[in-house]
C-alpha positions as CSV (number, residue, x, y, z in Angstrom):
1,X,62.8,64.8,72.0
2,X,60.5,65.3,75.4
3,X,59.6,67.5,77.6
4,X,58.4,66.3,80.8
5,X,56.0,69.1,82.7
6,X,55.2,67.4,85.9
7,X,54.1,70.6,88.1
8,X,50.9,72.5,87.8
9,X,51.4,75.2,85.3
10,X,52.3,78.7,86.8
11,X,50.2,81.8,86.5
12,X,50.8,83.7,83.5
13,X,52.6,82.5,79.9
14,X,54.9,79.3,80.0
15,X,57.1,78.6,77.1
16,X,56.9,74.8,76.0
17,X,58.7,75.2,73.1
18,X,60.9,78.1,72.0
19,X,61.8,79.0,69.1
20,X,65.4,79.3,69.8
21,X,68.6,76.4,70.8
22,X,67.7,73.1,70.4
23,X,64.4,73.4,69.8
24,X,64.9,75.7,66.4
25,X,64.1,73.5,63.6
26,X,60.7,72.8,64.7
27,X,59.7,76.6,63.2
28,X,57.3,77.5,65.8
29,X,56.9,79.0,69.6
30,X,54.8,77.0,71.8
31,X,53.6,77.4,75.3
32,X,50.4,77.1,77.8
33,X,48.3,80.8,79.5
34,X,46.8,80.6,82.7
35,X,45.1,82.9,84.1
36,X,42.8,83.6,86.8
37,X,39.4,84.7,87.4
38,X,39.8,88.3,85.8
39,X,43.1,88.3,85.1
40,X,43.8,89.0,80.9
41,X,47.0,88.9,79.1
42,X,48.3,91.0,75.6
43,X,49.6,89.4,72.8
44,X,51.2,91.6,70.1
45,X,53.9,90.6,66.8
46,X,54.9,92.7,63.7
47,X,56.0,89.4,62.6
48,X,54.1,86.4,63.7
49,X,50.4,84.8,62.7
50,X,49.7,83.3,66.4
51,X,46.7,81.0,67.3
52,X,45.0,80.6,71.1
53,X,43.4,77.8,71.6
54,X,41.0,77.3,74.8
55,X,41.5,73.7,76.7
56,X,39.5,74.9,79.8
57,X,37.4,77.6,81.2
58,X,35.9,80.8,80.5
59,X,37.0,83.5,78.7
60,X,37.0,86.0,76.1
61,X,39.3,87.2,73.2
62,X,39.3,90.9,71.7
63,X,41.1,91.6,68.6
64,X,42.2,95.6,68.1
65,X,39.0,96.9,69.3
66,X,36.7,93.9,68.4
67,X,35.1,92.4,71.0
68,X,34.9,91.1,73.7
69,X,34.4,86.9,72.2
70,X,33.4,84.5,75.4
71,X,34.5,81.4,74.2
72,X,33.4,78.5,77.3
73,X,34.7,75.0,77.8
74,X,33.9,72.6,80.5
75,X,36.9,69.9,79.8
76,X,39.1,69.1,76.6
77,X,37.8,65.5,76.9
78,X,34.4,65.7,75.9
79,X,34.2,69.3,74.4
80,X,35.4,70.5,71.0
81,X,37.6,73.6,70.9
82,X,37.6,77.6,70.4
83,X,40.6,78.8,68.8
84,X,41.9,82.1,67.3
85,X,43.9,82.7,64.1
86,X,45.5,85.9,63.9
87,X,48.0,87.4,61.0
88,X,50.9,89.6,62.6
89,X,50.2,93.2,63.5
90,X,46.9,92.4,65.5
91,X,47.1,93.0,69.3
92,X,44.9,90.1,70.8
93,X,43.6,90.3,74.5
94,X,42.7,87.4,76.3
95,X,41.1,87.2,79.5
96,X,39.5,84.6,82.4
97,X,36.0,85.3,83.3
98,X,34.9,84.1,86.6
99,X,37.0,80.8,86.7
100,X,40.6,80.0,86.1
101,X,41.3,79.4,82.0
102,X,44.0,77.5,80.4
103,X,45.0,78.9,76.4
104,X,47.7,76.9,74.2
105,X,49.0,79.2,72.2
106,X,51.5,78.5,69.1
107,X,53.1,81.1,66.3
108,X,55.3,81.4,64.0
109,X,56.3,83.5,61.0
110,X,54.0,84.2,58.3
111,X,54.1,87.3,56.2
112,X,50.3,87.0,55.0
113,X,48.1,89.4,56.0
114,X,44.8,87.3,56.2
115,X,41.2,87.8,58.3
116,X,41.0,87.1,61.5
117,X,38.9,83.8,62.3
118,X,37.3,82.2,65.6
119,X,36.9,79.0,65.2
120,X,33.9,77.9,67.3
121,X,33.2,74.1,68.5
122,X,30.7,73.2,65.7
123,X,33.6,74.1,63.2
124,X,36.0,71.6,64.3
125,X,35.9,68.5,62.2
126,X,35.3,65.6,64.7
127,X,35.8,62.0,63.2
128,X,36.1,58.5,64.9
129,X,39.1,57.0,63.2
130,X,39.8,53.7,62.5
131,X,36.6,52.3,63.0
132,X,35.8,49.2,61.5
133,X,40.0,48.0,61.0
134,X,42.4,46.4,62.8
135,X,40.0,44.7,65.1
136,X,39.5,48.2,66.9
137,X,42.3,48.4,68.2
138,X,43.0,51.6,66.6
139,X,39.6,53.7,67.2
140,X,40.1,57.1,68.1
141,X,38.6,61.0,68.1
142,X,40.3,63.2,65.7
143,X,39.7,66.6,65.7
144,X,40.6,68.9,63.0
145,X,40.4,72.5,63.9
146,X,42.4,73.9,60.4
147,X,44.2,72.8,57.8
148,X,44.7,73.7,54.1
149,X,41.2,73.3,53.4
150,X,40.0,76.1,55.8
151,X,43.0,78.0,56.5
152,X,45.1,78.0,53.5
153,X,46.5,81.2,54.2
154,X,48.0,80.6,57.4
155,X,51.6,78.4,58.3
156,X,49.9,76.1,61.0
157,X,47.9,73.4,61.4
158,X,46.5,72.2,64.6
159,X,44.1,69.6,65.5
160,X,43.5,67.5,68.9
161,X,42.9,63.4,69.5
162,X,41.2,61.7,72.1
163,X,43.1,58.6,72.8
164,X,40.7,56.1,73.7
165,X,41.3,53.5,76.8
166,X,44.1,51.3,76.2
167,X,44.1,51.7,72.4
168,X,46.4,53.2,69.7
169,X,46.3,56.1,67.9
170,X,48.7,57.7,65.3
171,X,48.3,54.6,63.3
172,X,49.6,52.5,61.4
173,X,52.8,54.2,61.9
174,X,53.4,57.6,59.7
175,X,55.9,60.5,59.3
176,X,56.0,63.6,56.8
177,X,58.9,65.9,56.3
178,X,56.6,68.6,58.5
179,X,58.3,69.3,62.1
180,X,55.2,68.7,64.5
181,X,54.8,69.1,68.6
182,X,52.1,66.7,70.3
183,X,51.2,68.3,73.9
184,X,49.6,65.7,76.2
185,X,46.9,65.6,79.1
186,X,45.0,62.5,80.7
187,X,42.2,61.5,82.1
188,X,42.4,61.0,85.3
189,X,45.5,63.0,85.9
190,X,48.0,60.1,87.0
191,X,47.3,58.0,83.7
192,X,50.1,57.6,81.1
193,X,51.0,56.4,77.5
194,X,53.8,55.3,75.2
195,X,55.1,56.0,72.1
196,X,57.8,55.8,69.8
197,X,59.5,58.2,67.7
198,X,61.6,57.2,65.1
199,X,63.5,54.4,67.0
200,X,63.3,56.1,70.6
201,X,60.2,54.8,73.4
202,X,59.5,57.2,75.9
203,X,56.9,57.0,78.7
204,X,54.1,60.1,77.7
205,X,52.2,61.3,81.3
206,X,50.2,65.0,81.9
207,X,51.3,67.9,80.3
208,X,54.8,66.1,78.4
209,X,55.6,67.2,75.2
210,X,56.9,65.8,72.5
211,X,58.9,66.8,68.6
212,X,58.3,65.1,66.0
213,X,61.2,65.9,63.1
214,X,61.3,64.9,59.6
215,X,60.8,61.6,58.5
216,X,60.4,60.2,62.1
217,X,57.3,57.9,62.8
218,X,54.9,58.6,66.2
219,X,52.8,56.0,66.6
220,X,50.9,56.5,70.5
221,X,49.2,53.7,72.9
222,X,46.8,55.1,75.7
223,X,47.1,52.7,78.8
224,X,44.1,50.7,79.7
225,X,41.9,52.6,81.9
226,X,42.6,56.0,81.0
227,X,42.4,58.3,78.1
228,X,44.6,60.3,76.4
229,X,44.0,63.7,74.7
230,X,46.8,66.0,72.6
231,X,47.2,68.6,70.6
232,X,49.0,68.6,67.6
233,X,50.6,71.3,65.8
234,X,52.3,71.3,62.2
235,X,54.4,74.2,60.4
236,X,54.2,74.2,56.9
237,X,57.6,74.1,55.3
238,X,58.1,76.3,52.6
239,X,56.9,75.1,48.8
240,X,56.0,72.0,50.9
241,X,53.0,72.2,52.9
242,X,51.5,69.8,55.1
243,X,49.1,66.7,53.4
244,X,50.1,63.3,52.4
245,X,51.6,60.9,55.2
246,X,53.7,58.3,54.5
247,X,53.1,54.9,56.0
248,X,55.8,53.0,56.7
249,X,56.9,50.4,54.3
250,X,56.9,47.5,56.6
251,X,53.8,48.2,58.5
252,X,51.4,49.3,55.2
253,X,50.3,45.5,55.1
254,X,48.2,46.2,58.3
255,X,45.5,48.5,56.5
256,X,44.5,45.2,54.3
257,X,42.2,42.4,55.4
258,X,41.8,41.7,58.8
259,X,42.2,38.2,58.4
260,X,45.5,38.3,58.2
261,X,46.3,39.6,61.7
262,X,47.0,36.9,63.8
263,X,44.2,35.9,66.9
264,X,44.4,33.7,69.7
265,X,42.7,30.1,69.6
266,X,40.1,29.9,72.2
């Protein structure tokens, strides 16, 4: 399923994803803040863990009575990623400082009652995947910002990946039983993608987003010329937590020797 956003986003708290009608399996809210210079916003649930994640600007978090946290970031291309954790039954404050910021925020239900965490840049674990195989043709940025090995105690993961210029990513192509929501942005603006999931192609450009259900392979391309960044956000499923992906049968011979990919004679 997509979701084509092809306006600037409004002032304030856009829903993406609602946790609600057809979008109800996928076990988690999802939607974009922007606010102006000095403008904050309140964020308050008896029931949900939530996470903010900064993709530009400057601004600041407080946390009940902690704080104020700048948190700074030029461009979501080239810069790693603050973002906040919170359990339920924290009142979080976010604010712009003297330019316009952009949050993605995500939540869903989780019981736990676990320490708050900001995760700064340097934590984020950066990797260049796929170098060295399939000719290159696969090379991208992966950015983990949690997982299970960091944040065992939450019901999310989220993570980002650069796209490179006219290369794949998602690759070879993979599913998990997991529900998932990729959120894209490009570089310049009018650039574009494609990808596939399950058996459906649809066209990716700025700000779509796209649902990723059980057992359905994503594979991505980023057109040539232009790069391609998105988020990516798991739910946990209950006594079956996000790890292991599956490759699919019919495309697991493309991790082996290179030679056997087929090249053009010169």
């Amino acid at each position: 399923m997509q979701f084509q956003h092809k306006s600037p986003f409004n002032r304030g708290y856009t829903p993406l994803v609602p946790r609600s009608g057809a979008t109800a399996d996928m076990l988690m809210d999802f939607g974009v803040l922007r606010l102006l210079p000095g403008e904050t916003y309140e964020s308050y649930s008896e029931t949900d863990e939530r996470l903010w994640l900064l993709s530009q600007g400057k601004g600041f978090f407080t946390i009940d009575k902690e704080g104020p946290f700048e948190v700074s970031r030029p461009n979501l291309f080239d810069y790693s990623p603050w973002c906040l954790s919170v359990p339920a039954k924290r009142r979080v404050r976010i604010g712009a400082q003297d330019q316009a910021s952009e949050f993605y925020c995500a939540a869903t239900d989780n019981p736990r009652d676990f320490e708050v965490k900001l995760y700064p840049p340097e934590a984020c674990r950066s990797e260049f995947r796929g170098e060295g195989t399939l000719r290159e043709t696969s090379t991208r940025i992966v950015r983990t910002i949690f997982d299970d090995t960091n944040r065992p105690e939450s019901n999310l993961v989220i993570g980002e990946v650069i796209g490179v210029p006219g290369k794949w990513s998602s690759y070879p192509p993979h599913h998990h039983p997991q529900p998932e929501i990729y959120h894209y942005r490009f570089l310049p603006s009018q650039g574009f993608g494609l990808t596939a999931i399950g058996d459906t192609p649809y066209i990716i450009r700025d700000k779509d987003t796209i649902l990723i259900r059980d057992g359905e392979d994503h594979p991505q391309v980023t057109a040539p010329g232009y790069a391609m960044w998105y988020l990516w956000v798991i739910r946990h499923l209950e006594n079956n937590r996000y790890g292991p992906q599956y490759v699919t049968e019919a495309h697991q011979w493309v991790s082996g020797p290179e030679e056997r990919i087929w090249q053009p004679k010169h």
